[in-house]
Structure formats: C-alpha cells, structure tokens
C-alpha positions in Angstrom: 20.8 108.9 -104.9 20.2 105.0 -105.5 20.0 102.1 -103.4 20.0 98.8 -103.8 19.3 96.0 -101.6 20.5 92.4 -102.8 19.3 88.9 -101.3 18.9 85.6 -101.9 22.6 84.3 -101.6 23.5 81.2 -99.6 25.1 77.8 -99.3 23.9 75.4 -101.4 25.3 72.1 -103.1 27.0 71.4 -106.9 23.6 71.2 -109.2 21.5 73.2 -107.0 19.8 76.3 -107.8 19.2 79.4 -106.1 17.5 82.9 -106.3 19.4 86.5 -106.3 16.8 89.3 -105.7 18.2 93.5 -106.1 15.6 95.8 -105.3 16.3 99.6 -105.8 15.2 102.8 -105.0 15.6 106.2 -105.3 16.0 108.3 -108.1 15.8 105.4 -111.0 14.9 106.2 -114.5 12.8 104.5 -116.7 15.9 104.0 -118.8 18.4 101.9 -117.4 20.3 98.6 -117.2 20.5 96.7 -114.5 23.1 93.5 -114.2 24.8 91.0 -111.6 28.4 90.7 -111.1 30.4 88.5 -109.0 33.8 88.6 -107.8 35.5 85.3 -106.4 37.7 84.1 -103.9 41.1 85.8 -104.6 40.3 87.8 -107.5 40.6 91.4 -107.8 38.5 92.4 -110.0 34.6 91.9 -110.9 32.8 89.7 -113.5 30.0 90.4 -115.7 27.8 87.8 -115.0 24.6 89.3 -116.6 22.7 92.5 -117.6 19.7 93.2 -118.5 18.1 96.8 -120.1 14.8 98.0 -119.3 13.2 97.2 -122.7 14.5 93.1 -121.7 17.5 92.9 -123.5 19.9 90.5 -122.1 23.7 89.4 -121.9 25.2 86.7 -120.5 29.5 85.7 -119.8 29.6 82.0 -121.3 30.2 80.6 -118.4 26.6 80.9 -117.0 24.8 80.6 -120.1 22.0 78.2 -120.0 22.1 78.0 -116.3 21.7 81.1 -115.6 18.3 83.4 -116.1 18.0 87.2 -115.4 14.8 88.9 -115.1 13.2 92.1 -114.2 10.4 93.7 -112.7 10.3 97.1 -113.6 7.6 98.3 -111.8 8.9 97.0 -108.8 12.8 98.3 -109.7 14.1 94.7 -109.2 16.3 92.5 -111.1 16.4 88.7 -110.3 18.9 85.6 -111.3 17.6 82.5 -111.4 21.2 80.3 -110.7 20.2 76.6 -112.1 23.0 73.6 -111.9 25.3 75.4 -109.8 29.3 74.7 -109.7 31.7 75.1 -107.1 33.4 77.7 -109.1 30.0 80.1 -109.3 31.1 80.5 -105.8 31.5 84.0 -105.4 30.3 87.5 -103.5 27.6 88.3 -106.0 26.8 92.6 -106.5 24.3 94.1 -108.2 24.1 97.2 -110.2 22.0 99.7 -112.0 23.7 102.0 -115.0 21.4 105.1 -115.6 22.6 108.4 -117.0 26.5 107.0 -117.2 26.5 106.3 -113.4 26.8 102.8 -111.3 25.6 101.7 -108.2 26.6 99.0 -106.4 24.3 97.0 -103.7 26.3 95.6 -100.5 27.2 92.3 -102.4 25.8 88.6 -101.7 27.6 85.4 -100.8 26.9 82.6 -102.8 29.0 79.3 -102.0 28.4 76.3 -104.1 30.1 73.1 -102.1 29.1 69.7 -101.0 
C-alpha cells in the first residue's frame, strides 16, 4: 500500500506564491512518477497540473507554465510545487499522486484559494 500526505495549501492573494509538499510512503519504487492535479470549483473531473518521473523529467498544462515549479526529493519520497504569480482561477483542491507499476494513488487533496 501507498500513502501520501499533501500540505502546504491555503489562502493567499492574486500574484502570491505558495508551496505544495506530498510526502509518501509505503511500498514506493525507485521507478515512478509522481504529479499534482487540481480539480476546481464545479468541475467534474481532474487537471494535470504537473508530473514529474524519478529520473527529473517534467510536464507542465500551459496554463501554469512559468509559474509553476515541480520538484522532487527522492530520498525523501516527496514531490513539491512551487506556485509563483498565482490567479484566482488556480483556485482549486489540489491532489497528489504517485504512478508506479500502472497503479495511482491519490493523497486527501489540498485547498488552495487565490482571492483578494
């Protein structure tokens, strides 16, 4: 089984920045990619926002490009976003997830509200 545990999410105003953390644990393989996805107010489904493999690969949805950074720690099973110049519609429940073997996990989700 896999965990993972997301924080970091918050209120915080148009332009500001702020920093998602998703540690996991469990059975995780070397091999994996691990991402963020967000799903906004009234939407159904989830968005891509960013993923990133264990060798440090990354992709991006246009949207966040250039504000957005995703990193990784793999010794510490942890994927980050660095959200820069935040807009009101970044505002979303933010999950993240780990791919490994051709099975997802999903953390609990993170609010992240961008509003002045």
């Amino acid at each position: 089984q896999v965990q993972l545990v997301e924080s970091g999410g918050g209120l915080v105003q148009p332009g500001g920045s702020l920093r998602l953390s998703c540690a996991a644990s469990g059975s995780i393989f070397s091999s994996n990619i691990m991402g963020w996805y967000r799903q906004a107010p009234g939407k159904q489904q989830r968005e891509l926002v960013a993923v990133i493999t264990s060798g440090g690969s990354t992709n991006y949805v246009e949207s966040v490009k250039g504000r957005f950074t995703i990193s990784r720690d793999n010794a510490k099973n942890t994927v980050y976003l660095q959200m820069n110049s935040l807009k009101p519609e970044d505002t979303a429940v933010y999950y993240c997830n780990i791919n490994q073997l051709g099975y997802g996990y999903w953390g609990q989700g993170t609010q992240v509200t961008v509003s002045s």
